[in-house]
N, C-alpha and C positions, 0 to 999 in steps of 0.2 A: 614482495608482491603487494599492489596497492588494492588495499580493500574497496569492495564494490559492493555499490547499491543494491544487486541484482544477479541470481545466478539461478541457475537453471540446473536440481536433482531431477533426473530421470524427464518427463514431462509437468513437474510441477515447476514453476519459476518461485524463489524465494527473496522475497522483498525487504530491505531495510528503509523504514520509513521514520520520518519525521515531523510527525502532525500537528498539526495549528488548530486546533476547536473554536468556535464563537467564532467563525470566520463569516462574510458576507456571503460567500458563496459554495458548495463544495467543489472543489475543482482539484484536479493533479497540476501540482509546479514541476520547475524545475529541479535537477541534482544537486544536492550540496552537500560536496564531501565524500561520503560514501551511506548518503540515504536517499534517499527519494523524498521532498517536500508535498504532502495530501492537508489538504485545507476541506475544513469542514463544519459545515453550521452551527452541528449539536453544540453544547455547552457540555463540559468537560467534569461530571457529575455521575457516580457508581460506574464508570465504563459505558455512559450513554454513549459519550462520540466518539468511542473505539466502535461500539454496535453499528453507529451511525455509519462511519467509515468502511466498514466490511458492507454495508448494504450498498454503498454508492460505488467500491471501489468492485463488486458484484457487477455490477451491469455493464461497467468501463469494461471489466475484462467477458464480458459476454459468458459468466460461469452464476452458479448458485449461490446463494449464501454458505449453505452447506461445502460449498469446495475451498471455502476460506478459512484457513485455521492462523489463528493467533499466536502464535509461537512466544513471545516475550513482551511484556510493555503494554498489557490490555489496560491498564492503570498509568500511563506515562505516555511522555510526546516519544520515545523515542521505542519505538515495535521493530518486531519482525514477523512478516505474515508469510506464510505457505497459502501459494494459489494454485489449486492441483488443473491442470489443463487448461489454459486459457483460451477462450475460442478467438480473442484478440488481443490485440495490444495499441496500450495508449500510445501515439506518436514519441514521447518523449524514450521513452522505453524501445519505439522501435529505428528511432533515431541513437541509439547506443551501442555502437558494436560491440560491449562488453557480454552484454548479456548473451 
């Protein structure tokens, strides 16, 4: 079975991410592989631009800070977040019929 970016316990969606810090912008890319590519300003220093990343990646899914838990990788490019009830989803994500 080929591993995915993205799957869905109960109502929460659980993320494998790929983060890029000191980025121009923050923004959600595209898949590669089996993470999802999140690009993001912060400078990659005590888990700033994991914080960073939960706050930006917060309003993408229309949820709180509080609804995002860090599962793996708060210190590394390569995470897994739990995002408990997403009130949305970013196109890329809803352009995936895996999830």
């Amino acid at each position: 079975m080929k591993k995915q970016f993205c799957v869905w316990d109960g109502d929460t969606l659980v993320l494998n991410i790929l983060g890029t810090p000191n980025a121009k912008r923050d923004a959600i890319g595209k898949v590669k592989g089996h993470q999802l590519c999140v690009s993001v300003t912060a400078v990659p220093r005590a888990g700033r631009a994991t914080d960073h990343m939960v706050r930006f990646l917060a309003e993408e899914f229309g949820v709180s800070v509080s609804d995002i838990q860090v599962v793996s990788g708060r210190m590394n490019v390569n995470k897994q977040l739990r995002i408990k009830a997403p009130k949305r989803l970013p196109s890329v994500i809803g352009q995936q019929e895996l999830c």
